[in-house]
C-alpha positions as a printed Julia matrix, in Angstrom:
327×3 Matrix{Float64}:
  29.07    6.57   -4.59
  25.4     7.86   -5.48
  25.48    9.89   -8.94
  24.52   13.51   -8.69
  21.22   14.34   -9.86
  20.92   17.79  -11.55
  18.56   20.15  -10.58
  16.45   19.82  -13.9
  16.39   16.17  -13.36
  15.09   16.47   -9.86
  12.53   19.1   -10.65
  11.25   16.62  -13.54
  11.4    13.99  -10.97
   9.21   16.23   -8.33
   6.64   17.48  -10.81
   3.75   16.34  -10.2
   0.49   17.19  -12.33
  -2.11   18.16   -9.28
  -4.36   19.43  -11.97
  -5.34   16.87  -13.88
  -9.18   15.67  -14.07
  -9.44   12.52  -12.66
 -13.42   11.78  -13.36
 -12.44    8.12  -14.55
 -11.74    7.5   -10.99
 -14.6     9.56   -8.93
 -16.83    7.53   -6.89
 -19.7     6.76   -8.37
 -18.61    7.33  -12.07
 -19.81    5.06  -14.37
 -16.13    4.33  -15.45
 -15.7     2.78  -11.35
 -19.58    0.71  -11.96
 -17.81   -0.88  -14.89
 -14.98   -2.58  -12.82
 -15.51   -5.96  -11.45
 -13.58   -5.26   -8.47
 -15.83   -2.53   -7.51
 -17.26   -2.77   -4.04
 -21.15   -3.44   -4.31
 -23.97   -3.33   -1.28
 -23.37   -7.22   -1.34
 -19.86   -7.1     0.16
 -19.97   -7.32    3.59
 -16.53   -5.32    4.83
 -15.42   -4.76    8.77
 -17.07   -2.52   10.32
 -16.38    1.83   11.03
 -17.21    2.45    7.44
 -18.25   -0.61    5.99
 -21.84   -1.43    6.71
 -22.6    -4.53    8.54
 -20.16   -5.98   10.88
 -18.36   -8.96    9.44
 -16.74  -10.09    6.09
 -18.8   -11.67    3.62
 -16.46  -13.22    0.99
 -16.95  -15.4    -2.46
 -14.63  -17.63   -4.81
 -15.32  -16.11   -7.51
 -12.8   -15.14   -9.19
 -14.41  -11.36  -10.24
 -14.62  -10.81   -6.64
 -10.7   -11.99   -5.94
 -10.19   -7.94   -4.99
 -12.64   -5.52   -4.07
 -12.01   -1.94   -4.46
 -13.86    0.7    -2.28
 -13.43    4.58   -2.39
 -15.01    5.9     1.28
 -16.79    8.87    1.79
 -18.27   11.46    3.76
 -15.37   12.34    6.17
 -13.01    9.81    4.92
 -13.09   11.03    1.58
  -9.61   10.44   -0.52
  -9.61    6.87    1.97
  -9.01    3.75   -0.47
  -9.23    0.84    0.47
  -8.2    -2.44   -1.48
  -9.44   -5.82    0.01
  -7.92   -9.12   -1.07
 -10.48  -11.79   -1.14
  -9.31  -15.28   -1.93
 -10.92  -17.22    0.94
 -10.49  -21.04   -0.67
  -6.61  -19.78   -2.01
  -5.62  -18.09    1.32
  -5.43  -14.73   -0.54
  -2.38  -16.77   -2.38
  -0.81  -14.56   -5.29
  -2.69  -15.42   -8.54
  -2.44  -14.69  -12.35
  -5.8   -12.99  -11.91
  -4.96  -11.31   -8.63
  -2.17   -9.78   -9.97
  -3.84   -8.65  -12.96
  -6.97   -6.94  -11.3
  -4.31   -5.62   -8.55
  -2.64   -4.13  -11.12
  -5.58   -2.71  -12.71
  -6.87   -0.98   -9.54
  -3.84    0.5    -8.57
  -2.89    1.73  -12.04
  -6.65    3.73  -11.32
  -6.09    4.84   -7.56
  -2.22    6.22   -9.36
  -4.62    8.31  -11.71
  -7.02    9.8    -8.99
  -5.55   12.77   -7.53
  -8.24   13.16   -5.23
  -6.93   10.2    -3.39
  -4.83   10.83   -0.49
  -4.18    7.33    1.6
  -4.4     3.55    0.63
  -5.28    0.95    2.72
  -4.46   -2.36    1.49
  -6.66   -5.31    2.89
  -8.09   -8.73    3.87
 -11.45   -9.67    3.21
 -11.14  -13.29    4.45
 -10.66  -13.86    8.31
  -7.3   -14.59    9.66
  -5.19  -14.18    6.63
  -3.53  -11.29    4.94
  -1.27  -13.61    1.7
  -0.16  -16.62    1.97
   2.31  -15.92   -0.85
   2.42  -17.09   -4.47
  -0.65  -19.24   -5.51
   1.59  -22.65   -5.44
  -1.25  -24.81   -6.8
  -1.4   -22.38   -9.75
   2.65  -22.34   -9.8
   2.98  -26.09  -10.01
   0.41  -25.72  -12.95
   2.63  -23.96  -15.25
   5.3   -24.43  -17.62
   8.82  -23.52  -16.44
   8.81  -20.99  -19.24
   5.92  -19.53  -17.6
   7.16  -19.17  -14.08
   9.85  -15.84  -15.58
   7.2   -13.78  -17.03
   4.67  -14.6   -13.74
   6.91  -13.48  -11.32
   8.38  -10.28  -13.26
   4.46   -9.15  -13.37
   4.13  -10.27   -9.87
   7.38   -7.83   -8.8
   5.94   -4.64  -11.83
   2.77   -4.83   -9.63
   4.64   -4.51   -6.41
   6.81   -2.3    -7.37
   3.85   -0.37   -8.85
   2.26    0.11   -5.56
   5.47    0.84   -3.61
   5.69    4.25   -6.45
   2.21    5.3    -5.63
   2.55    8.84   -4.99
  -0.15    8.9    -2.06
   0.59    7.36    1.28
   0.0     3.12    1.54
  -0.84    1.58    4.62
  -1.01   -2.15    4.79
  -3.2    -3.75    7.65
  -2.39   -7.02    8.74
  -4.91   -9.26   10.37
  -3.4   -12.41    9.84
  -0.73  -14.26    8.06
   1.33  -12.1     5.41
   4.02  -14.64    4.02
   6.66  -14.51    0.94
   4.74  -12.35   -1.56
   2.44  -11.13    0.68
   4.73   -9.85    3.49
   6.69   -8.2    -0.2
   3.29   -6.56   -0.99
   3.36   -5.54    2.68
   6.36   -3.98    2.86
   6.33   -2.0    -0.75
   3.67   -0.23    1.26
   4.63    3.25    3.2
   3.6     1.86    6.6
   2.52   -1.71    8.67
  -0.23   -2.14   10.97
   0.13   -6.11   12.52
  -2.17   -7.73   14.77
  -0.31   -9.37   17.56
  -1.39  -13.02   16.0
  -0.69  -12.11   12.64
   2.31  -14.0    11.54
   4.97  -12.66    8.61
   8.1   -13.92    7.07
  10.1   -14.93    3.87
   9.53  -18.16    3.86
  10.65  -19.02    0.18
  14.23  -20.56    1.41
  12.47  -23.4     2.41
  11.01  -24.19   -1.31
  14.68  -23.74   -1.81
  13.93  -20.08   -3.77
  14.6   -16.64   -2.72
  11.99  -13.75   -2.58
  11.42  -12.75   -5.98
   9.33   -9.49   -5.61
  11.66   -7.15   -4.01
  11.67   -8.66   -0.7
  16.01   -9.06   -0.54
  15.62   -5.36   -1.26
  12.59   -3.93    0.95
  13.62   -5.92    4.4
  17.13   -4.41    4.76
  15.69   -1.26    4.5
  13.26   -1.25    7.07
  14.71   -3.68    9.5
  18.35   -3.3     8.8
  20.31   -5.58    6.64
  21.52   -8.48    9.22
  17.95   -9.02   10.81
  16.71   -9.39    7.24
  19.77  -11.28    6.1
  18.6   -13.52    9.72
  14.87  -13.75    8.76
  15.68  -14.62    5.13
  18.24  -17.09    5.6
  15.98  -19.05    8.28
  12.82  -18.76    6.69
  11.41  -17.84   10.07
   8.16  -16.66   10.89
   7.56  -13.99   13.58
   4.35  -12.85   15.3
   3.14   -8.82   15.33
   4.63   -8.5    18.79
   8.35   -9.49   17.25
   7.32   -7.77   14.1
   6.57   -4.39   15.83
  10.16   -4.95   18.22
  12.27   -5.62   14.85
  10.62   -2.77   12.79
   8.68   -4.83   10.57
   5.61   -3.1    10.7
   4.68    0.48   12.92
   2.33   -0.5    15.15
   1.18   -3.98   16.8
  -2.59   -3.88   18.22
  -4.23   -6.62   19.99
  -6.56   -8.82   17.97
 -10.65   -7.69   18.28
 -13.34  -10.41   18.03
 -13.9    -9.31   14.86
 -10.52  -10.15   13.85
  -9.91   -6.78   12.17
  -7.9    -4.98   14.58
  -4.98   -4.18   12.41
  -7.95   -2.94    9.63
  -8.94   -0.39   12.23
  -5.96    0.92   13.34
  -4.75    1.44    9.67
  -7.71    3.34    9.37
  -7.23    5.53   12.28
  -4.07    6.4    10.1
  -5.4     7.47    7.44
  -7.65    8.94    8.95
  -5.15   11.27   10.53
  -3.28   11.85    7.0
  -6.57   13.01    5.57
  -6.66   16.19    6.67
  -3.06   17.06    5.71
  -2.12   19.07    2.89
  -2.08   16.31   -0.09
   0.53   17.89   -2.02
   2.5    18.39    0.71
   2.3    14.61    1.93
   2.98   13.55   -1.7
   6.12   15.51   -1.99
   7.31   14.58    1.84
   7.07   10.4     0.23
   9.12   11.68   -2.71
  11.38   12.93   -0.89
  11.99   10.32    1.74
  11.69    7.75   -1.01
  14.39    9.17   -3.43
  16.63   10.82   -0.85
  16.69    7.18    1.09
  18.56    5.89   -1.94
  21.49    8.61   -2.1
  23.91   10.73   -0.14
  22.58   13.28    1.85
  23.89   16.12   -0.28
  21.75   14.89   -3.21
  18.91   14.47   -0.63
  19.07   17.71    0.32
  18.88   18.68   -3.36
  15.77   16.35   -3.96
  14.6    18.04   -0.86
  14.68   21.85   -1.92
  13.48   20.4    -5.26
  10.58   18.74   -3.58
   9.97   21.76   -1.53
  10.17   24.15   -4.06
   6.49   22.3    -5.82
   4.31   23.09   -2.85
   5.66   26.88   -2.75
   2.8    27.9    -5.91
  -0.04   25.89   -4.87
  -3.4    26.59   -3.5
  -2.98   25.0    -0.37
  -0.04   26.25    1.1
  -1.79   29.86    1.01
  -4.86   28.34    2.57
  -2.46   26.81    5.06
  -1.26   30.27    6.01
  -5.04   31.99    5.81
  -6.26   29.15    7.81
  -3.67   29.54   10.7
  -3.98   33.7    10.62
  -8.08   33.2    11.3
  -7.5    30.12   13.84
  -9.61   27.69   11.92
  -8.95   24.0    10.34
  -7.73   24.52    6.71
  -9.59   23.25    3.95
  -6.86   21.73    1.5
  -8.42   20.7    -2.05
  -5.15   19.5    -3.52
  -4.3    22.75   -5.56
């Protein structure tokens, strides 16, 4: 039996500070020109937004994640690219450290109001755990790796704005966990996903026996898990795994651009509203739906004072778009 939350603990729980200044995270603030993983004119990303057409890409290890905050009209639209090309986008000591780093930033920025999590490098989204790397360490090692691994995962799945995850090609172990700590799944049809780690004879480490059940239902994940088996977008889509299943573009970055059409369609929502909504849906997923109600009303009861909600109102009195700033 879920324990009862009391109201004081779910208002604590729904207060959110909208108010905050979050200069340390505007686009071009001197604090963002100091991060390695800052996008730069020499970073070729996909196209609608991007510059050029095509993905230019580098080993280096400063440029293992690049981290762009759009403008214009997609304003509040971050997106994080992964961009091991020679490692498969495999799950490194580094990765997870400037991973963490940028979305410890994007939790800060309340100007923020979707996150699209990337692949820079054609064809593959992560191939998992960086196994060359793993086979490297001590055994003492291994813990305190994948405990950061599952904090940074975990991290991004309690990001109060709305994730997307785009998947252009293969997403397996880790990175199908990364995937689905996200809010939502866009697949190519050729991408491939699965939990693969039964067949190194381990189980997923970073939340994945926790995350699948929920979103596909405990015996398909139970299924998938136990046989290691890899399915395409197509299955993906059919089983739940991810929202929406596109057909792969030349470019290979179909997945990118439907994500972004999602976002793009959050954007103009109220973005305390939308943050409150994942709250709620996130917390009241966990309990009975008594105390989901309660997180509800508690939920509901934060966007009653703000800004927004009266510009909501003014907007559809005068029949125009409303102009929501977040207050």
């Amino acid at each position: 039996m879920a324990a009862l939350v009391g109201r004081g603990a779910l208002l604590q729980a729904c207060r959110v500070n909208f108010t905050d200044s979050a200069n340390a995270c505007k686009l071009g603030s001197p604090y963002l020109a100091s991060r390695r993983y800052v996008w730069s004119a020499k970073t070729k990303f996909p196209s609608l937004g991007f510059g050029p057409v095509g993905r230019g890409y580098s080993s280096d290890a400063k440029d293992d994640l690049v981290l762009r905050y759009l403008d214009g009209e997609d304003h509040g639209i971050v997106v994080v690219g992964i961009n091991r090309p020679k490692a498969k986008n495999a799950i490194s000591k580094n990765l997870v450290k400037m991973m963490t780093e940028a979305v410890g930033d994007i939790k800060k920025n309340n100007k923020v109001r979707s996150v699209i999590i990337c692949s820079l490098v054609p064809g593959i989204f992560c191939a998992g755990a960086d196994l060359k790397e793993r086979a490297k360490m001590q055994q003492s090692e291994v813990g305190p790796f994948v405990s950061k691994a599952r904090a940074l995962i975990t991290e991004l799945g309690n990001l109060p704005m709305p994730t997307i995850a785009a998947l252009d090609g293969a997403a397996l172990g880790g990175g199908l966990e990364m995937a689905l700590a996200c809010d939502l799944r866009v697949a190519s049809n050729s991408a491939k996903m699965g939990l693969v780690e039964a067949k190194l004879a381990i189980i997923p480490g970073a939340g994945g026996t926790q995350r699948l059940p929920r979103v596909v239902g405990v015996s398909h994940a139970k299924e998938l898990i136990y046989t290691a088996r890899v399915v395409d977008g197509t299955e993906a889509c059919r089983l739940g795994l991810v929202s929406h299943s596109v057909e792969q573009n030349k470019n290979g970055d179909a997945a990118y651009l439907r994500a972004l059409e999602l976002a793009r369609e959050i954007n103009p929502q109220g973005p305390i509203a939308v943050r409150m909504a994942k709250l709620a849906i996130n917390q009241g997923i966990e309990v009975d739906l008594s105390t989901g109600l309660a997180i509800e009303e508690a939920c509901y009861a934060q966007v009653i004072p703000t800004k927004d909600r009266l510009e909501g109102l003014a907007a559809f009195k005068e029949k125009r778009r409303p102009h929501f700033k977040g207050e």
